[in-house]
C-alpha positions as CSV (number, residue, x, y, z in Angstrom):
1,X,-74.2,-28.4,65.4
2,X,-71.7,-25.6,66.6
3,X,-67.6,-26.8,67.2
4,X,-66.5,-24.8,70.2
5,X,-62.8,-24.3,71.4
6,X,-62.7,-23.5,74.8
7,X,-59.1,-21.8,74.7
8,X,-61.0,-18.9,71.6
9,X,-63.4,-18.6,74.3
10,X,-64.2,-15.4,76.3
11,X,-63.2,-16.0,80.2
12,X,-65.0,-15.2,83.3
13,X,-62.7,-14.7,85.9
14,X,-64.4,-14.5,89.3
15,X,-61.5,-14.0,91.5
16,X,-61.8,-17.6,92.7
17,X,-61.8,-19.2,89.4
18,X,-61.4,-18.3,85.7
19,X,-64.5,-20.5,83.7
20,X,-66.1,-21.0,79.8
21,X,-69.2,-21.8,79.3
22,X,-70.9,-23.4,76.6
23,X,-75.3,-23.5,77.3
24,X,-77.5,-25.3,75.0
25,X,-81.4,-26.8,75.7
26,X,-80.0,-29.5,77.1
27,X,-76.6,-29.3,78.0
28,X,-74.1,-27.2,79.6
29,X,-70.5,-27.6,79.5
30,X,-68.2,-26.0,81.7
31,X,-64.3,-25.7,81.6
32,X,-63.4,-24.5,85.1
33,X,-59.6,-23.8,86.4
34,X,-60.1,-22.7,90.5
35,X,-57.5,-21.2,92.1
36,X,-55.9,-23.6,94.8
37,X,-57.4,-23.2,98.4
38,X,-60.7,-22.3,97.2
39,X,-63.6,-24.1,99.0
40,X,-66.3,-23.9,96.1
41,X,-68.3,-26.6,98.0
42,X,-71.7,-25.3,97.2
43,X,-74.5,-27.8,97.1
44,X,-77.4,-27.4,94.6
45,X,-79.3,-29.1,91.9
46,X,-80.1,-29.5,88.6
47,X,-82.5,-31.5,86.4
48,X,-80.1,-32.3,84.1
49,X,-76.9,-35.0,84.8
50,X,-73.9,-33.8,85.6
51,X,-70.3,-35.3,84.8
52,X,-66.8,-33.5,86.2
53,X,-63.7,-34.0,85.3
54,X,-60.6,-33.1,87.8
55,X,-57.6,-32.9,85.7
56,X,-55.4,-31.8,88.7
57,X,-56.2,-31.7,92.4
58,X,-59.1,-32.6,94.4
59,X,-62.6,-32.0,94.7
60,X,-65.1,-32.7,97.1
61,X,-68.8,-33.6,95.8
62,X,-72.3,-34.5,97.4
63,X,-74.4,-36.7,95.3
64,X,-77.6,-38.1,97.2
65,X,-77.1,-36.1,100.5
66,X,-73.3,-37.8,100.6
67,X,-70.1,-36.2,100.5
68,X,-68.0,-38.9,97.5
């Protein structure tokens, strides 16, 4: 098992957010800060579960075709 630390991390800055990502067979984890105003709404899928975690702010999400 691998021990990550997301601040030794190469970032991706995008413009809209800066983001570290950590992939494995199963899991993904990403550490995302987005810049404030930016709509990321974006609706998709996965067949894996996703959790999120807002540390500051808001988000909007859609889980089963509804916005929560």
């Amino acid at each position: 098992m691998k021990h990550y630390h997301f601040e030794e991390m190469a970032a991706h800055d995008t413009g809209e957010r800066i983001q570290r990502v950590v992939a494995g067979e199963r899991l993904t984890v990403l550490r995302q800060t987005i810049r404030a105003g930016v709509d990321m709404y974006n609706p998709h899928s996965h067949p894996n579960e996703q959790m999120t975690i807002v540390l500051e702010g808001t988000a909007k999400f859609a889980c089963g075709g509804k916005e929560v």
